[in-house]
C-alpha positions as a Markdown table, in Angstrom:
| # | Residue | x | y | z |
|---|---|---|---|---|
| 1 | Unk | -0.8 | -14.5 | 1.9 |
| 2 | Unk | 2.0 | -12.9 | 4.0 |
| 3 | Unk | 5.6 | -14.2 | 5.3 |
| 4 | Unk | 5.6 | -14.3 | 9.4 |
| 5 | Unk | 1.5 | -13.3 | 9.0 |
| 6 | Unk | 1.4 | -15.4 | 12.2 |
| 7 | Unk | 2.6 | -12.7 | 14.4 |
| 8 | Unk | 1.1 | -10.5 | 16.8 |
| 9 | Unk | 0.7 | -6.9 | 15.3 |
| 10 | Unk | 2.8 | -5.9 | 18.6 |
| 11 | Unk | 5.6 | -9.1 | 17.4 |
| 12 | Unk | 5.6 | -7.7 | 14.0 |
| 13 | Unk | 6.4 | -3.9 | 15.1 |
| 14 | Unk | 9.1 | -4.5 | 17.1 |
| 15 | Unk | 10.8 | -7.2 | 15.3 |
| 16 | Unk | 10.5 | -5.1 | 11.5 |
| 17 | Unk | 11.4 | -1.8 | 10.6 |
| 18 | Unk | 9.1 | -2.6 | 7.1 |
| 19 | Unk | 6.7 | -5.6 | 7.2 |
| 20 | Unk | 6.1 | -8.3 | 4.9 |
| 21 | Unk | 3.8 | -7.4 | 2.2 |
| 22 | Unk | 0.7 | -9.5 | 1.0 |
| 23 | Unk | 1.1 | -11.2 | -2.5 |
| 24 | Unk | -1.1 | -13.8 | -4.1 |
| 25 | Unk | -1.2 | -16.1 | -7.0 |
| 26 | Unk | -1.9 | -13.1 | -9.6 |
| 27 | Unk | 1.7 | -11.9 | -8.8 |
| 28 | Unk | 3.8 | -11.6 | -11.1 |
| 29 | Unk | 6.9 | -14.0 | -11.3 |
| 30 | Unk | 9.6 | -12.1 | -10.4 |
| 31 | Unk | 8.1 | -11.5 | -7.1 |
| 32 | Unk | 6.0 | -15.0 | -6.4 |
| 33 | Unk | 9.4 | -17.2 | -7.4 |
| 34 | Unk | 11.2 | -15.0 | -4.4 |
| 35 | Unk | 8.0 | -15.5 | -2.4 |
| 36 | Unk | 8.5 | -19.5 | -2.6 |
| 37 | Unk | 10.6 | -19.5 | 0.4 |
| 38 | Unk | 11.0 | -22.7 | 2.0 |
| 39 | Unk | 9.1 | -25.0 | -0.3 |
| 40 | Unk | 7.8 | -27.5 | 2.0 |
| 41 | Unk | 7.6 | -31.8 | 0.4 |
| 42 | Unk | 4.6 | -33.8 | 1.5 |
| 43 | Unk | 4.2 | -37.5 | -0.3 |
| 44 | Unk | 1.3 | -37.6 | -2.3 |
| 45 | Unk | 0.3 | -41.0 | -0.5 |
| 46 | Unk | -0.2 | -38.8 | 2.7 |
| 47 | Unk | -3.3 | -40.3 | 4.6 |
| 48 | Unk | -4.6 | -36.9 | 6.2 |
| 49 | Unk | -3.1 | -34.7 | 3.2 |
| 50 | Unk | -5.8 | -32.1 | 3.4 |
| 51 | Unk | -5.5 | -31.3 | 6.6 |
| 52 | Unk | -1.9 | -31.5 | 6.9 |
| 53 | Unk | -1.5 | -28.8 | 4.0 |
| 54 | Unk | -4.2 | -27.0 | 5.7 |
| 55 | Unk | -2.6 | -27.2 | 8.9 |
| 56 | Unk | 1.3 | -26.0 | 7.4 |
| 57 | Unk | -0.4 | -22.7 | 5.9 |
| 58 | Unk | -1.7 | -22.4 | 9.2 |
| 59 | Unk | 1.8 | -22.3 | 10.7 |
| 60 | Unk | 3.6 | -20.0 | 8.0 |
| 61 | Unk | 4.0 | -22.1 | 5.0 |
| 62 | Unk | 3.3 | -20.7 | 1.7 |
| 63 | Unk | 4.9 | -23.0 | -0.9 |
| 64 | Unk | 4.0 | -26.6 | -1.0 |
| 65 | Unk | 4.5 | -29.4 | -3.6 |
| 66 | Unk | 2.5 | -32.6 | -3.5 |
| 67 | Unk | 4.9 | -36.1 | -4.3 |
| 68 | Unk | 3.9 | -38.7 | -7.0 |
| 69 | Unk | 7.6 | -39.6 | -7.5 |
| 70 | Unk | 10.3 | -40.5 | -5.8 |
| 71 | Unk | 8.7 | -40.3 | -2.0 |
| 72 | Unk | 5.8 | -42.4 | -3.5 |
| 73 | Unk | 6.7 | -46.6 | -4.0 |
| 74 | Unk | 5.8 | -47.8 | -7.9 |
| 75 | Unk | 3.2 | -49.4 | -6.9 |
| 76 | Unk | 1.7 | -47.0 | -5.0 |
| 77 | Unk | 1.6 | -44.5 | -7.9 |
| 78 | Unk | -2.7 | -45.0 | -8.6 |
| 79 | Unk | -3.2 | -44.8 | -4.6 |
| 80 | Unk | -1.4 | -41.6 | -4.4 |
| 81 | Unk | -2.8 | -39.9 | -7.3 |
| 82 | Unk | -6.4 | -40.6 | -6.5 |
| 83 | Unk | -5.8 | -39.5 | -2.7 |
| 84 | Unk | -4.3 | -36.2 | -4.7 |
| 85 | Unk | -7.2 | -35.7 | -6.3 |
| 86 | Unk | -9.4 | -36.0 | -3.2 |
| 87 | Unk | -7.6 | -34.1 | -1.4 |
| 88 | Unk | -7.4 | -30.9 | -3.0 |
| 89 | Unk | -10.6 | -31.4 | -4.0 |
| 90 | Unk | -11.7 | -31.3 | -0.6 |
| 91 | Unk | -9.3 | -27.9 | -0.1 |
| 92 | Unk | -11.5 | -26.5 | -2.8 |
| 93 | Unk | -14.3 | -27.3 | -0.9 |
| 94 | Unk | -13.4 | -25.5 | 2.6 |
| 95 | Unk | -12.1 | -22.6 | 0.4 |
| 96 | Unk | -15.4 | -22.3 | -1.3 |
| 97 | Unk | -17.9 | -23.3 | 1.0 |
| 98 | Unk | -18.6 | -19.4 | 2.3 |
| 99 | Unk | -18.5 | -18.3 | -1.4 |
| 100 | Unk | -14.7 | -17.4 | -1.0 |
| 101 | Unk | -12.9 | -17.2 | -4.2 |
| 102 | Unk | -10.0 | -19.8 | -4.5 |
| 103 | Unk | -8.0 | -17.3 | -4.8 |
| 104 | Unk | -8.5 | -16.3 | -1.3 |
| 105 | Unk | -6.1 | -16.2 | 1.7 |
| 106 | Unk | -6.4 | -19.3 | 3.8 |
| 107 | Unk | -4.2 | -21.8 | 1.4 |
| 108 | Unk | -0.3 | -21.9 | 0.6 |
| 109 | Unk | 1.0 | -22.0 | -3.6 |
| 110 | Unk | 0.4 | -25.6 | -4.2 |
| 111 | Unk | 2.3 | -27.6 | -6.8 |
| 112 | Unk | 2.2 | -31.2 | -7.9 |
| 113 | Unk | 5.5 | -33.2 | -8.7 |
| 114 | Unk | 5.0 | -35.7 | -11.4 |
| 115 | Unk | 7.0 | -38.7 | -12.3 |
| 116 | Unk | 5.8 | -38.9 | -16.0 |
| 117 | Unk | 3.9 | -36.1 | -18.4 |
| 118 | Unk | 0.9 | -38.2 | -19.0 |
| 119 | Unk | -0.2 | -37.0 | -15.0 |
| 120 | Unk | -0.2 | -33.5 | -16.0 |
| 121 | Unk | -3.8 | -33.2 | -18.2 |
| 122 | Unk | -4.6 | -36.4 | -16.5 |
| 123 | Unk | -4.8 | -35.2 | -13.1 |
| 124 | Unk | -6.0 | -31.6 | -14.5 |
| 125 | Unk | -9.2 | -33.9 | -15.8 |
| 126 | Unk | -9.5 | -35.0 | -12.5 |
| 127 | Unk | -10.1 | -32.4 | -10.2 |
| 128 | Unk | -12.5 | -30.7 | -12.6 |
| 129 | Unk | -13.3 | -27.2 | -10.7 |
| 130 | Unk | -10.8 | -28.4 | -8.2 |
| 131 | Unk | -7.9 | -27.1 | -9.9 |
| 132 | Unk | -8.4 | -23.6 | -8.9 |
| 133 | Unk | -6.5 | -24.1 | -6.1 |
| 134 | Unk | -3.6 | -26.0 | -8.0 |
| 135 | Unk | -0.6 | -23.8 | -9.0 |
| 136 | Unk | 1.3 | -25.4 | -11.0 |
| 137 | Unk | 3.6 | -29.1 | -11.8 |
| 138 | Unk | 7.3 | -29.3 | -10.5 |
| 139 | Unk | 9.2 | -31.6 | -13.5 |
| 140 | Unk | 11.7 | -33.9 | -12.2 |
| 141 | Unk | 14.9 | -35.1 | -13.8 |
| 142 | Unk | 14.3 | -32.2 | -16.5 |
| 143 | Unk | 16.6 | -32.2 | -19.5 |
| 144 | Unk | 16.7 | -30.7 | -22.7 |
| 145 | Unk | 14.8 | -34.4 | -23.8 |
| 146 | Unk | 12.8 | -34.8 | -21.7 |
| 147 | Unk | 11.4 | -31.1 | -20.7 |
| 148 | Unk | 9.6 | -31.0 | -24.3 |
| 149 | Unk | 6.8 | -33.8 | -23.5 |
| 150 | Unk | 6.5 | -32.2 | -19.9 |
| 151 | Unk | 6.2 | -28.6 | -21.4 |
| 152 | Unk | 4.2 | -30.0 | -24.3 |
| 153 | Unk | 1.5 | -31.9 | -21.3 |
| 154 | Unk | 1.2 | -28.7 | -19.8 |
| 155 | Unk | -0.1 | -27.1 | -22.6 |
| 156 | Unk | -2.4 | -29.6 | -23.1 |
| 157 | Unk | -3.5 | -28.9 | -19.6 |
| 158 | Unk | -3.9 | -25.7 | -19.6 |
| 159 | Unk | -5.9 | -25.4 | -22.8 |
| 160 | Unk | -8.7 | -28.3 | -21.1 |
| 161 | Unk | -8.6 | -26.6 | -17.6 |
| 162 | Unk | -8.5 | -22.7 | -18.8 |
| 163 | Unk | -5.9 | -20.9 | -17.1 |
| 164 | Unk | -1.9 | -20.7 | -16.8 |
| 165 | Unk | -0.4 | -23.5 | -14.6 |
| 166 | Unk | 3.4 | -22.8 | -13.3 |
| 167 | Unk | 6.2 | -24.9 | -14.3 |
| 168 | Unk | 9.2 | -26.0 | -11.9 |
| 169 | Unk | 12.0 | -28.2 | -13.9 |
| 170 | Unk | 14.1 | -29.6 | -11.6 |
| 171 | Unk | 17.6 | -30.4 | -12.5 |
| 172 | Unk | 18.8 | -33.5 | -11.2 |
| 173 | Unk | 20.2 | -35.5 | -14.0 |
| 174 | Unk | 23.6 | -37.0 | -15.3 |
| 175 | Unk | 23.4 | -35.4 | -18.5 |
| 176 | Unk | 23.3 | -32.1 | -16.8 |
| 177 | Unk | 26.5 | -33.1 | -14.1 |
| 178 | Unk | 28.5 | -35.1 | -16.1 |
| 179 | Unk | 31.6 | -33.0 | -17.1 |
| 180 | Unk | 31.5 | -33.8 | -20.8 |
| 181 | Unk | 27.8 | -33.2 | -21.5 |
| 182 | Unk | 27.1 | -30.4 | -19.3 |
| 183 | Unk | 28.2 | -26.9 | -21.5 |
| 184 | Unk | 26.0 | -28.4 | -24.2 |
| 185 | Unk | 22.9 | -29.5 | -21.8 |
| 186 | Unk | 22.5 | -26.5 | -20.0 |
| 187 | Unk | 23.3 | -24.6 | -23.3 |
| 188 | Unk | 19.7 | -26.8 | -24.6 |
| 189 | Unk | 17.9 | -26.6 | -21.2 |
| 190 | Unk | 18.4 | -22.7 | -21.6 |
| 191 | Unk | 17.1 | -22.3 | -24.8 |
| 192 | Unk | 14.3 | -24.4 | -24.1 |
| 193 | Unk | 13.2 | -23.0 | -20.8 |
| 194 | Unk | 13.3 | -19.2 | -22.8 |
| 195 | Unk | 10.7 | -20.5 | -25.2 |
| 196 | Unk | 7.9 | -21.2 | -22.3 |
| 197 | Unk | 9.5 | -17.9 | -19.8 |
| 198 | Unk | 6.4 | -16.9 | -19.1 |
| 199 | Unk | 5.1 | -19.8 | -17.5 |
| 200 | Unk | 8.8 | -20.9 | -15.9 |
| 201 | Unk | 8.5 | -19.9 | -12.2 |
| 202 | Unk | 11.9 | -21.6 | -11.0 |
| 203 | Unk | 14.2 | -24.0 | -11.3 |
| 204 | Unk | 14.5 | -26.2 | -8.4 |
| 205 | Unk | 18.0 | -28.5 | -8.1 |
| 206 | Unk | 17.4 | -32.0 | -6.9 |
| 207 | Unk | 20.9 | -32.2 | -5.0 |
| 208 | Unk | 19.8 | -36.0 | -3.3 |
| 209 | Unk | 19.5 | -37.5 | -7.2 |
| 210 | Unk | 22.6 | -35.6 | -8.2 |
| 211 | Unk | 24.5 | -36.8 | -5.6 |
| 212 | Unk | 23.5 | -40.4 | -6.0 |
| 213 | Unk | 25.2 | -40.5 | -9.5 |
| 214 | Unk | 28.0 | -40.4 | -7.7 |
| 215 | Unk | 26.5 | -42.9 | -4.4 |
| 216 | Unk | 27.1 | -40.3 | -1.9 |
| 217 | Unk | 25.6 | -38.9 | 0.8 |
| 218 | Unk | 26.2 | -36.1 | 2.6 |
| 219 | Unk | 26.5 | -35.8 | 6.6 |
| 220 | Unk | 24.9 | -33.2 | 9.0 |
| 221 | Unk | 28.7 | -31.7 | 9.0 |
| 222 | Unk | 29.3 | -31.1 | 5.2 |
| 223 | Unk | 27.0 | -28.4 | 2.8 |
| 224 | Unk | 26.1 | -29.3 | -0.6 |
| 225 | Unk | 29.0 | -26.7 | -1.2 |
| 226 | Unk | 31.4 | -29.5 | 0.5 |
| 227 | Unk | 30.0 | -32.2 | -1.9 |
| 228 | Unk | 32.1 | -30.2 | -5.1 |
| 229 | Unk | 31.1 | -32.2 | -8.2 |
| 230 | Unk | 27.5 | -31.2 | -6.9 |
| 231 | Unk | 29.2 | -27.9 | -5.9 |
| 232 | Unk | 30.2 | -27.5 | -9.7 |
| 233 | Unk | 27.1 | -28.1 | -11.2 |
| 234 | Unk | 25.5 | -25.3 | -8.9 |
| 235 | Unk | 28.0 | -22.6 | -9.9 |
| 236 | Unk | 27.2 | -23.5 | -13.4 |
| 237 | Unk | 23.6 | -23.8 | -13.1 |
| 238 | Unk | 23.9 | -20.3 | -11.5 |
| 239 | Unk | 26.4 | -19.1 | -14.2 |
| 240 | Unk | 24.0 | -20.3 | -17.1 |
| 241 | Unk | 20.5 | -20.2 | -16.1 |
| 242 | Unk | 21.0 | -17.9 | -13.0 |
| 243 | Unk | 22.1 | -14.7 | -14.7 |
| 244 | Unk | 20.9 | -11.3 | -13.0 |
| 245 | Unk | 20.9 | -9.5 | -16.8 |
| 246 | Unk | 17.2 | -10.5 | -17.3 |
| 247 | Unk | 17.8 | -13.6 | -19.0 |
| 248 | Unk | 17.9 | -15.6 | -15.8 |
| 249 | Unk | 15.5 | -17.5 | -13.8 |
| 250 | Unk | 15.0 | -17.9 | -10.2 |
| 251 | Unk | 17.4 | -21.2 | -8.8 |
| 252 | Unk | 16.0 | -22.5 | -5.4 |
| 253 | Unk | 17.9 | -24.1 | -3.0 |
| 254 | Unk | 18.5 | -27.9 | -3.1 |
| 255 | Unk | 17.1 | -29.8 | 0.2 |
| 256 | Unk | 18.8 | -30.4 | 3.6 |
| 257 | Unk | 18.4 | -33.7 | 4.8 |
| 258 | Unk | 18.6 | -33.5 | 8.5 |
| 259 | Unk | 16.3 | -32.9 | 11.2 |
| 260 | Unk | 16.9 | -35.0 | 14.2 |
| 261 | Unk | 19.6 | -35.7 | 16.1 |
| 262 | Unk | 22.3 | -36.9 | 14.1 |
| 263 | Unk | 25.8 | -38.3 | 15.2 |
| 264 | Unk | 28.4 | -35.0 | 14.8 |
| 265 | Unk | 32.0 | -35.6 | 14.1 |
| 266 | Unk | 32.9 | -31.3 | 13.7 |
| 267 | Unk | 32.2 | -28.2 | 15.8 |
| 268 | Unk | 29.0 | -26.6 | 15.9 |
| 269 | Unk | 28.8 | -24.0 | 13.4 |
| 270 | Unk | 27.0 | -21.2 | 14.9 |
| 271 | Unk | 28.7 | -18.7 | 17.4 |
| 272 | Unk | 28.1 | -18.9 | 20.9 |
| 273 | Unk | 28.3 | -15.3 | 21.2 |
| 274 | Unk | 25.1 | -14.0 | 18.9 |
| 275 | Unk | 23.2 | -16.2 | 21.2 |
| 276 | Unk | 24.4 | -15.2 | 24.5 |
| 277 | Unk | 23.9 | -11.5 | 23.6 |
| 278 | Unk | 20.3 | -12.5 | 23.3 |
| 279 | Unk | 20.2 | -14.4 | 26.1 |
| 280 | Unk | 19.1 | -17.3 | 23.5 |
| 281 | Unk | 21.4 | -20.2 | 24.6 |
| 282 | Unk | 19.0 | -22.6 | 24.8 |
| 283 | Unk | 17.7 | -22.3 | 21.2 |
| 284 | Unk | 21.6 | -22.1 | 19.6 |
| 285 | Unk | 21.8 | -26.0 | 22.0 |
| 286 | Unk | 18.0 | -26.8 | 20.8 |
| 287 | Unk | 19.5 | -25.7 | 16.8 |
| 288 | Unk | 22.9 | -27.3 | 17.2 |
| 289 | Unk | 21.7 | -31.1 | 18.6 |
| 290 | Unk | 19.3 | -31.2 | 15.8 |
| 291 | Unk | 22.1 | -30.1 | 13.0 |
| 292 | Unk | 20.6 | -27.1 | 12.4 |
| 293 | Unk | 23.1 | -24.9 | 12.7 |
| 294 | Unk | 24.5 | -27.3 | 9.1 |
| 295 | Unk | 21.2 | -25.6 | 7.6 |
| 296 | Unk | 21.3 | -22.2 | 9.0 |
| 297 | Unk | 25.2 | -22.3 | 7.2 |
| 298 | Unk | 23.8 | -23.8 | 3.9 |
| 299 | Unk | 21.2 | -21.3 | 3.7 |
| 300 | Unk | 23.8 | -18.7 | 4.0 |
| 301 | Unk | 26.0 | -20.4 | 1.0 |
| 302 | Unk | 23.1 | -20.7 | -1.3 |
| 303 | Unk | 22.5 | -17.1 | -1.1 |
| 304 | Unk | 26.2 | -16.5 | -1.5 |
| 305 | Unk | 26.2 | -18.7 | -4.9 |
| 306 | Unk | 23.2 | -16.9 | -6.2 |
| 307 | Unk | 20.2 | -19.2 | -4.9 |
| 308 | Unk | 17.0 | -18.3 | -3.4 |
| 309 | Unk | 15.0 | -20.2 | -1.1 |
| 310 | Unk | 15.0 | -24.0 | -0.6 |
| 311 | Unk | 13.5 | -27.4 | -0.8 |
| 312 | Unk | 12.0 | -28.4 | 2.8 |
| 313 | Unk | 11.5 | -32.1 | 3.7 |
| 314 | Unk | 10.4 | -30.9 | 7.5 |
| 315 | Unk | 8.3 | -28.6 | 9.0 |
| 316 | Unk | 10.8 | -27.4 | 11.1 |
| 317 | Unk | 12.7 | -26.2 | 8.2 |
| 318 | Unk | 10.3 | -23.7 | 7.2 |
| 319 | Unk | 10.9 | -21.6 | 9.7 |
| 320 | Unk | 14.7 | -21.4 | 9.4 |
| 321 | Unk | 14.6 | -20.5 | 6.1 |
| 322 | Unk | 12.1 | -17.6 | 6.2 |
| 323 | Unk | 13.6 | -16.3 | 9.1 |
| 324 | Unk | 16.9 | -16.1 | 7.1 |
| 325 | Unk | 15.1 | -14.4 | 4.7 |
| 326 | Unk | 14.2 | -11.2 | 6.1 |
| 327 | Unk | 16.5 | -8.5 | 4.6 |
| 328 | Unk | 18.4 | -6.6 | 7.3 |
| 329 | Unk | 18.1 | -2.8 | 8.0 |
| 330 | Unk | 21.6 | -1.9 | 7.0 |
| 331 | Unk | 20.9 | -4.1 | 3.7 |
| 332 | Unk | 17.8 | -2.4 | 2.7 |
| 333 | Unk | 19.0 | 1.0 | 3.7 |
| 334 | Unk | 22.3 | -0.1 | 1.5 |
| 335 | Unk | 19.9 | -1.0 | -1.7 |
| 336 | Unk | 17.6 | 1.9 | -1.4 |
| 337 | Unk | 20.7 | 3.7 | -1.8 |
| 338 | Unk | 22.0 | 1.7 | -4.6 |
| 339 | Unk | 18.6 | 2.1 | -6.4 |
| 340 | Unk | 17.7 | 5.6 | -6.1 |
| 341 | Unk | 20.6 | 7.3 | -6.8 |
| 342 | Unk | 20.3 | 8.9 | -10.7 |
| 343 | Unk | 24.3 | 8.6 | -11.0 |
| 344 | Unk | 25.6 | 7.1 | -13.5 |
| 345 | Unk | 28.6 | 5.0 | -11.6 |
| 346 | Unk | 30.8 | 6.0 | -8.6 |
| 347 | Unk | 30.8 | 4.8 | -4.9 |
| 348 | Unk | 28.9 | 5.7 | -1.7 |
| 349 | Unk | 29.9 | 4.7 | 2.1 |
| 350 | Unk | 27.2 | 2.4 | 3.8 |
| 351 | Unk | 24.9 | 4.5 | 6.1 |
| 352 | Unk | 27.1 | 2.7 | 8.7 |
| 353 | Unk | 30.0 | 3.5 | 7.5 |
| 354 | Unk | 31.6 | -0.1 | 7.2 |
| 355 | Unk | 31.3 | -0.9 | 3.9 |
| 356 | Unk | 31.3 | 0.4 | 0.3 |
| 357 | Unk | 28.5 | 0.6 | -2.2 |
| 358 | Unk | 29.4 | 1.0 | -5.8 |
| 359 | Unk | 26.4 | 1.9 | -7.7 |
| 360 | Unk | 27.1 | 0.1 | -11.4 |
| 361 | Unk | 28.1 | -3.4 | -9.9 |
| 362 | Unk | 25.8 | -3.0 | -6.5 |
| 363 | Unk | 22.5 | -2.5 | -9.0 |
| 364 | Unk | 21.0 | -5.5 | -9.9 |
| 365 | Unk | 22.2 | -7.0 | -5.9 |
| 366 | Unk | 19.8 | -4.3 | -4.5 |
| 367 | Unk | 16.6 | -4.7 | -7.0 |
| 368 | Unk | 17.1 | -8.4 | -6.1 |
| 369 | Unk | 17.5 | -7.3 | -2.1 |
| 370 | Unk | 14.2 | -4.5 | -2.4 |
| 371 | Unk | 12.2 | -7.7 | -3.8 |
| 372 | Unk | 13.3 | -9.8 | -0.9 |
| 373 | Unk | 12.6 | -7.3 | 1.8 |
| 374 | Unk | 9.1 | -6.9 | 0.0 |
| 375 | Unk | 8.3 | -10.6 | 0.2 |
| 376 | Unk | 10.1 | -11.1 | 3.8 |
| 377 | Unk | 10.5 | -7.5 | 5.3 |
| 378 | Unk | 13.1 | -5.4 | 6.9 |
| 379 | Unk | 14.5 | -6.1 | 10.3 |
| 380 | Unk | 14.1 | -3.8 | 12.4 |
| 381 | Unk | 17.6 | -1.6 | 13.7 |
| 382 | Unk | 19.3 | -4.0 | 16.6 |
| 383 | Unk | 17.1 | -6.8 | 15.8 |
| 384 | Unk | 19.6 | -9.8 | 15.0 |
| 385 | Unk | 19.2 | -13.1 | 13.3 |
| 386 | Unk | 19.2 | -14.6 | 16.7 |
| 387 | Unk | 16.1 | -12.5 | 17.3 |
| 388 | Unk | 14.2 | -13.6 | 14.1 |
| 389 | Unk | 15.0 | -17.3 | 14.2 |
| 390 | Unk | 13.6 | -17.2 | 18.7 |
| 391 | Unk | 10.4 | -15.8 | 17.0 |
| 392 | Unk | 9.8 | -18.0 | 14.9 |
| 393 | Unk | 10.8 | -21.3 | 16.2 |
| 394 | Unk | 8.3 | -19.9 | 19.4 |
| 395 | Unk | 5.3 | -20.5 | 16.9 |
């Protein structure tokens, strides 16, 4: 699968200096947990699930996680797990019916969320051959507890279906934000997330539970980052499990909850200018009545704080935070730089001369940058944001 595959070759040539590359399930995890992107929700109750997860990949989509938790009612648990089992037994089906492998282009990285371990081998039992095209199990309300009998099911799994399965915890608990458990939780949840690395393909932050611990909510004019004892757990997440020494993992982006047109108290947050320079008005109107432009910003923070992609409850999100995504020329051009110079320290000027590179501290920002620009691509020189988001919202 590719990032902005849906674009004409001529699209794609003048919008990207370097284009997307291909990856695949059999990538390894430091480039597939970057490839994640926007990882798009569905319920696992959803009445035309097949074709709907058929139809997102379709559109762009490469992540997606399947809902047995909270987007399912308790007593629609047993409804929504057998329609689960149908339905990506039926994707198996289309996927295989010319003799394609599973493995194939034609279906997104699909993950299930659990509410409980027991679903884990359980559901693996259940789709039988079906399970090729099932990636892996995001964990919810994870904690140093807890994770063992999830991390313990998944073995179990894997040993009666025959392959690796990917884990996502998600951290979304009190004893992770309350202030006087949390050195000491993450301290745990560290230690036992190193033992099952290999199989640990991100960790995912469930800012909605987190921030109903406290019974707030968030508007369309605040960030997460405005929301500070969520804000605090973030930088310490970040600080603990985030690290960029090789001890870290891969921390996504927590969801944004808006996609209509919600009631704004604030300005807009998006320039006029960028837009009118494109002659792209319409869209920053279209992005701002829809509180978009709170998105676009929170994207922007999360990458700032040391998060990559993001949860996505709409469709429409998707797009947004690809386009973000892409790595920009005088970014790549700054990391190549970075990275292929054999000196031991010292500092460079940009190629456009307005900023400074210094090689020691700039290192492990551009290997993470040359990763992104693999998965997402290089804009090409003059094409803005502006540019990137018109394309894709076109689609």
């Amino acid at each position: 699968m590719r990032h902005f595959g849906s674009l004409t070759a001529a699209d794609a040539a003048a919008l990207f200096e370097r284009l997307p590359q291909d990856f695949g399930r059999n990538s390894g995890p430091d480039l597939l947990s970057v490839a994640l992107g926007a990882t798009l929700y569905m319920p696992g109750d959803r009445p035309a699930l097949a074709a709907d997860v058929a139809k997102q990949a379709a559109a762009g989509v490469t992540s997606v996680v399947v809902c047995l938790e909270d987007a399912i009612a308790d007593d629609r648990v047993g409804d929504a797990e057998a329609n689960v089992v149908a339905s990506l037994g039926e994707l198996y089906r289309e996927v295989t019916a010319d003799g394609r492998d599973p493995d194939a282009p034609g279906l997104p990285l699909l993950f299930v969320r659990v509410r409980e371990p027991g679903q884990i081998p359980s559901l693996v039992d259940r789709l039988g051959p079906a399970v090729a095209v099932l990636d892996g199990f995001v964990l919810p309300k994870f904690t140093a507890v807890s994770g063992t009998p999830f991390l313990t099911a998944l073995d179990e799994a894997e040993r009666r279906c025959g392959r690796m399965l990917w884990a996502m915890p998600v951290i979304e608990s009190g004893a992770v934000l309350y202030a006087e458990s949390r050195v000491d939780e993450l301290a745990r949840l560290r230690a036992l997330l190193h033992r099952d690395r290999h199989r640990v393909l991100a960790v995912r932050l469930g800012a909605t539970d987190l921030c109903a611990l406290y019974g707030l909510r968030r508007t369309a004019d605040f960030s997460i980052y405005d929301v500070k004892v969520v804000a605090d757990l973030i930088a310490d997440v970040v600080n603990v499990l985030g690290r960029a020494d090789g001890t870290g993992f891969t921390v996504t982006g927590p969801v944004w909850e808006y996609y209509g047109h919600a009631e704004r108290l604030f300005k807009p947050q998006l320039r006029r200018t960028p837009f009118e320079e494109h002659d792209e008005s319409e869209l920053r109107g279209n992005l701002v009545s829809r509180a978009i432009d709170g998105l676009i910003r929170e994207v922007q923070l999360d990458r700032a704080n040391g998060l990559q992609g993001k949860t996505a409850i709409h469709p429409s999100h998707v797009a947004i935070v690809n386009a973000l995504s892409v790595v920009t020329s005088e970014e790549y051009h700054d990391a190549l730089d970075v990275a292929g110079t054999d000196r031991p320290g010292g500092v460079m000027a940009s190629g456009s001369g307005v900023r400074m590179n210094e090689i020691r501290p700039h290192a492990a920002w551009a290997k993470r940058t040359l990763l992104r620009a693999d998965v997402f691509g290089v804009s090409a020189s003059g094409v803005s944001v502006v540019d990137l988001l018109a394309s894709s919202l076109s689609r």
